[in-house]
C-alpha positions in Angstrom: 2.5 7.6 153.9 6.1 9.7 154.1 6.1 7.9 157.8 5.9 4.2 156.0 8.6 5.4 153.3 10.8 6.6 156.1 10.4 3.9 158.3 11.0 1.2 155.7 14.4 2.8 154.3 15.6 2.6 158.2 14.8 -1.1 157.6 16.3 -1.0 155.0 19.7 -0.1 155.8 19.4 -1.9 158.9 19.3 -5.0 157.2 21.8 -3.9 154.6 24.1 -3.2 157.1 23.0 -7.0 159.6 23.7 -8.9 156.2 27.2 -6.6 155.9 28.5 -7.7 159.2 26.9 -11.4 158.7 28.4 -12.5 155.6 31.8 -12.4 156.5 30.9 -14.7 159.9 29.4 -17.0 158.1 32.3 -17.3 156.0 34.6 -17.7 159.0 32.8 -20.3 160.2 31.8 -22.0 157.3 35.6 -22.2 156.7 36.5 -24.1 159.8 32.9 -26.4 159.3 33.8 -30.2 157.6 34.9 -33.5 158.3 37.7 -31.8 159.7 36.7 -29.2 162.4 39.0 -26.0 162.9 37.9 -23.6 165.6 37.4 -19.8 164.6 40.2 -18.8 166.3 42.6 -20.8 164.0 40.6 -20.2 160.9 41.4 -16.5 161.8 45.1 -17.2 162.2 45.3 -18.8 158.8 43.4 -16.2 157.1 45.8 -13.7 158.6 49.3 -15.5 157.6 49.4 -18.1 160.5 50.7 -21.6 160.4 48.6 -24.1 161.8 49.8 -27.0 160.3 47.1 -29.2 158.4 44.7 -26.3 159.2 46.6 -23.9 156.8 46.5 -26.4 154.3 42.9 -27.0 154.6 42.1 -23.7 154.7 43.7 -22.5 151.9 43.9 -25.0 149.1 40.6 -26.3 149.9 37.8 -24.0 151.6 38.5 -21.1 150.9 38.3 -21.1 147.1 35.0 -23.1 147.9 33.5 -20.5 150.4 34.4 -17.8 148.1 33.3 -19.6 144.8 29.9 -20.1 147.4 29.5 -16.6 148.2 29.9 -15.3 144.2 27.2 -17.6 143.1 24.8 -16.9 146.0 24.7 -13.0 145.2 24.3 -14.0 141.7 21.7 -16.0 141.6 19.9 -14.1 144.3 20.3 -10.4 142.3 19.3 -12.0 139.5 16.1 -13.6 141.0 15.2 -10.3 142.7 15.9 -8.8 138.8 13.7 -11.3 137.4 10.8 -10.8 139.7 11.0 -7.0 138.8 10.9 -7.7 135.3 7.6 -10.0 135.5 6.3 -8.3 138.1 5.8 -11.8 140.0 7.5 -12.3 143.3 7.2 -15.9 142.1 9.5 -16.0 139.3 13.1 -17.0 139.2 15.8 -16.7 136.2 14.4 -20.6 135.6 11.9 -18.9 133.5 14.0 -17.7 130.9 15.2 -21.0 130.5 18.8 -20.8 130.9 18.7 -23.3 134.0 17.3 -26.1 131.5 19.0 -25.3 128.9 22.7 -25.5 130.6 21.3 -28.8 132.1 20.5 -30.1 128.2 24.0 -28.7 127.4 26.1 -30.4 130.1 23.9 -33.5 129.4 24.8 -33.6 125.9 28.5 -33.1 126.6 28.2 -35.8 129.3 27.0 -38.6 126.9 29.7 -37.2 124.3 32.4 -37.8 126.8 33.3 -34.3 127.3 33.3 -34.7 131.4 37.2 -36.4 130.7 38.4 -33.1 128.3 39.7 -30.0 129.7 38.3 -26.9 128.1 39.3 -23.2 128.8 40.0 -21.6 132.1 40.7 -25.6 134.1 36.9 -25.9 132.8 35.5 -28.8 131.8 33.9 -29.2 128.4 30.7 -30.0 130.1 30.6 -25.9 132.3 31.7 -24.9 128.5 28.6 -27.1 126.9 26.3 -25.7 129.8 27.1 -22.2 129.4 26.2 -22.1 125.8 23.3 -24.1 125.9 21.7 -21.8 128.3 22.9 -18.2 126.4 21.5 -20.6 123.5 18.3 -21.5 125.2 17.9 -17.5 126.2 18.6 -16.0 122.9 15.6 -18.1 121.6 13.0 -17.5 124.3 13.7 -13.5 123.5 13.7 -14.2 119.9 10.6 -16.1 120.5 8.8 -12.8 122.4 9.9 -10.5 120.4 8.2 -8.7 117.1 7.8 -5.4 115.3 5.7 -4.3 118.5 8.5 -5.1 120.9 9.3 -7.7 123.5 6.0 -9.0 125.6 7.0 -10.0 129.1 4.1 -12.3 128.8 4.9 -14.1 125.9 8.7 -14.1 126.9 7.2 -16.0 130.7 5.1 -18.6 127.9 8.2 -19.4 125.9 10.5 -19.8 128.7 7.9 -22.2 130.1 7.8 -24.2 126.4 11.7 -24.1 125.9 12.1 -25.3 129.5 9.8 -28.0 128.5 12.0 -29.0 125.1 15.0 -29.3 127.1 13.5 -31.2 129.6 12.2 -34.0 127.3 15.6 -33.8 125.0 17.4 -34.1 128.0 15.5 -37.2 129.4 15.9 -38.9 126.3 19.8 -38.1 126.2 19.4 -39.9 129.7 17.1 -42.9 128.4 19.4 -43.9 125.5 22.8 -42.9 127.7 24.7 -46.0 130.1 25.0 -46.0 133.9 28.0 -44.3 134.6 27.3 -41.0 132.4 23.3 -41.3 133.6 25.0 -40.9 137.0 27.4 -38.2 136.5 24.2 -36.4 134.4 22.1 -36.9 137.9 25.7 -35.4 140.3 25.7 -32.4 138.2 22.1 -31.8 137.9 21.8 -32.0 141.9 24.7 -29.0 141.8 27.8 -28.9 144.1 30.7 -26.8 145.1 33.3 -29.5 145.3 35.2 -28.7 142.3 35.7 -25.1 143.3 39.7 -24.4 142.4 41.7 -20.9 141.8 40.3 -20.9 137.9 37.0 -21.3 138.1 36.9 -18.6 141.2 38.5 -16.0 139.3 36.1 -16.6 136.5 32.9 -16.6 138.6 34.9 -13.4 140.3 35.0 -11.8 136.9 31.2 -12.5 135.5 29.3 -12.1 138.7 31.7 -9.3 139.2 30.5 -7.6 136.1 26.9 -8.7 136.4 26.5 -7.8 140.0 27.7 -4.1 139.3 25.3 -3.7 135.9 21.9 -5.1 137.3 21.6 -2.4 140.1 22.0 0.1 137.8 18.4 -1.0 136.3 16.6 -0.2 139.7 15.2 2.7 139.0 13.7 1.5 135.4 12.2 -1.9 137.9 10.7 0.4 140.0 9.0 2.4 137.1 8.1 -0.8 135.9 6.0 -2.0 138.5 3.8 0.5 137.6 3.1 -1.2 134.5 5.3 -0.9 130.8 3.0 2.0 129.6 3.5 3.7 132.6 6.9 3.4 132.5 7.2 4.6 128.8 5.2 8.0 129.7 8.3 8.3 132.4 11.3 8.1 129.8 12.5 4.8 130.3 13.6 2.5 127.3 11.4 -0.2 128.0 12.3 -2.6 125.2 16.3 -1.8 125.7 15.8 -2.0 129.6 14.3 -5.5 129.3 17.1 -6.6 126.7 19.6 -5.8 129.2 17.6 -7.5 132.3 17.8 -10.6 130.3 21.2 -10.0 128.8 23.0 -9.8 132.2 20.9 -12.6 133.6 21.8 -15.1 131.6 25.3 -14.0 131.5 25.6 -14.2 135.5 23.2 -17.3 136.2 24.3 -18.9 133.0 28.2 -18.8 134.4 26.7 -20.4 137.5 25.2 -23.4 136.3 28.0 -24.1 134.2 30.7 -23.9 137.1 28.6 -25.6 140.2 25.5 -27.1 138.5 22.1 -26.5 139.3 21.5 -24.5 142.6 17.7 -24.6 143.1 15.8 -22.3 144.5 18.7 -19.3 146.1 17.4 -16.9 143.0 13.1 -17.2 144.4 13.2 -17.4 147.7 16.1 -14.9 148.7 14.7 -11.8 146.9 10.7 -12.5 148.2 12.0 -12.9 151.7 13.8 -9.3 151.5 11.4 -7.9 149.7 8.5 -9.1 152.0 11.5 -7.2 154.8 12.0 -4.0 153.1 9.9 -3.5 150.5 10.0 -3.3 146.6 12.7 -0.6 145.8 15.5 -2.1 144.2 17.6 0.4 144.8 17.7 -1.8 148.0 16.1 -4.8 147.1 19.0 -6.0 144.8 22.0 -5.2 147.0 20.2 -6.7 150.2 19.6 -9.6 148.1 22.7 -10.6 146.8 24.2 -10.4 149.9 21.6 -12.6 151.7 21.9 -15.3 148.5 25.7 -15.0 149.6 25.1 -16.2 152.8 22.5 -18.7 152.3 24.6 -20.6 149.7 27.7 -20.2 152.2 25.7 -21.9 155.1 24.4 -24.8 152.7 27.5 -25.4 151.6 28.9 -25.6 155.5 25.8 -28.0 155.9 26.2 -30.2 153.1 29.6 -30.8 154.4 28.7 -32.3 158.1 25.4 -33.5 157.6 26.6 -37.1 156.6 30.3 -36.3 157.3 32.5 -37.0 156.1 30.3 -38.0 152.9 29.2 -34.3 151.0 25.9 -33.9 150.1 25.3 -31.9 146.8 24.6 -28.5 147.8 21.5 -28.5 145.4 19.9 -30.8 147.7 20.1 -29.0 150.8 18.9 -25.5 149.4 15.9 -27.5 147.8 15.3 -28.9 151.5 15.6 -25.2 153.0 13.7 -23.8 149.8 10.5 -25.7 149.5 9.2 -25.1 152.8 9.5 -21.1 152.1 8.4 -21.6 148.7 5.0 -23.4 150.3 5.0 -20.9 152.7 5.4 -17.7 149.9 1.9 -19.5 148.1 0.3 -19.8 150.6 1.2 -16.0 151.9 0.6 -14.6 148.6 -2.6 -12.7 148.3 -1.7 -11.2 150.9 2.4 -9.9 150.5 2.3 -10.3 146.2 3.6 -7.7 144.4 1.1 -5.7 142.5 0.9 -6.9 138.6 
């Protein structure tokens, strides 16, 4: 048994350090990847104070806020899935089951049809990333509100209402979209398919702020998500605030993927299938787990977003689409593999 423990922390930081050295080559090519090709070696030259003409301008004003913006909400998303799945116990579950996902999509739908996509809010936002963030946080509050009573907060009962609230959202958003006209039922459907084209120098030091924040607060809850795994009885016997733990869990999760869905839409499927792949690589402790995961979400949001750029060049695909396309064949695969790698609840 200490062989297996040993063994899989050398894996471990293996992988820790193969996603270290990968992220930032994905970025450099990911940079020079468009309608407009730049080899690596002038993507370097740019990055490190080199003119090169159209290529500096490309670069700079346009990819590089978008590869950035790309990498923040990868690790965000992906940490915050690996966080969930912790707190449930359930390598299947993803921050969607708190329902901030549909309730920033009811949000930015409702703003939509009021003709908030023409206003400016705070921060270059539009009113519709301000209307999605608070309908999600919104959406949140009331699925904890929802699970909790005098006896605490069920995990159970918190998964149920997430599911129902999801639900509501869904319905009061379709009908938003039944009663609404063409042109705002098509910017509802652009938004809801997610996308990094409107990444600019505000809305990537905002995402740098919150994911900055929530990406240094959620690995300090490792060690209470291991304890947890054991079970929440368990895990009170061993000293740790169960209730409080679980508050913050959901507090910095809907903070961080709440920030996400308001600044690039919805980005399906980066916050299941990232931390089940690196868990089913390293193992459950997320002392590892959550670091290894946000920087693999990093990169696999950085390579969609390079592939939804030259797929149907010099068209862009929503980047929603494309991780939905790489997702769903994992997620079949993670069913179908799940008696046999699932975490035990």
């Amino acid at each position: 048994m200490i062989t297996n423990v040993i063994d899989r922390r050398r894996r471990a930081q293996r992988l820790l350090l193969l996603l270290v050295v990968t992220l930032p080559l994905a970025m450099l090519l990911a940079l020079g990847t468009g309608a407009v090709h730049i080899a690596p070696a002038d993507t370097l030259a740019v990055l490190l104070g080199g003119d090169r003409g159209q290529a500096t301008l490309i670069v700079q004003q346009i990819r590089l806020p978008r590869v950035l913006l790309a990498g923040i909400i990868g690790a965000t998303l992906a940490m915050s899935g690996a966080a969930m799945q912790g707190l449930f116990r359930n390598p299947l579950a993803d921050p969607s089951l708190i329902g901030v996902t549909a309730g920033a999509s009811l949000g930015a739908s409702v703003l939509i049809v009021a003709g908030g996509s023409s206003l400016s809010g705070l921060a270059g936002l539009s009113l519709v990333s301000l209307g999605a963030f608070a309908g999600g946080v919104l959406a949140v509050l009331l699925v904890y509100r929802l699970a909790s009573s005098e006896n605490g907060t069920s995990v159970a009962t918190m998964l149920l209402a997430g599911i129902a609230i999801t639900a509501l959202a869904g319905a009061a958003g379709s009908l938003l979209e039944f009663f609404t006209d063409n042109e705002r039922l098509r910017q509802i459907s652009l938004w809801k398919m997610g996308g990094l084209d409107g990444a600019n120098l505000p809305r990537l030091l905002l995402a740098s702020v919150v994911a900055g924040a929530v990406l240094l607060a959620l690995p300090r809850y490792a060690l209470p998500l291991n304890t947890l795994l054991l079970g929440e009885s368990e895990a009170r016997h061993l000293g740790i605030p169960v209730n409080r733990t679980k508050l913050a869990l959901i507090g910095w999760v809907a903070v961080g993927v709440g920030t996400s869905v308001a600044l690039v839409g919805t980005i399906a499927f980066v916050g299941l299938v990232v931390p089940h792949i690196v868990r089913l690589l390293i193992g459950p402790d997320h002392r590892t787990l959550l670091p290894a995961s946000a920087l693999a979400g990093a990169i696999l949001l950085v390579c969609a977003d390079a592939l939804s750029r030259i797929v149907l060049a010099p068209t862009e695909l929503p980047v929603g689409i494309i991780t939905a396309l790489i997702g769903v064949p994992f997620f079949i695969s993670l069913l179908r593999q799940r008696h046999q790698y699932g975490m035990q609840t």
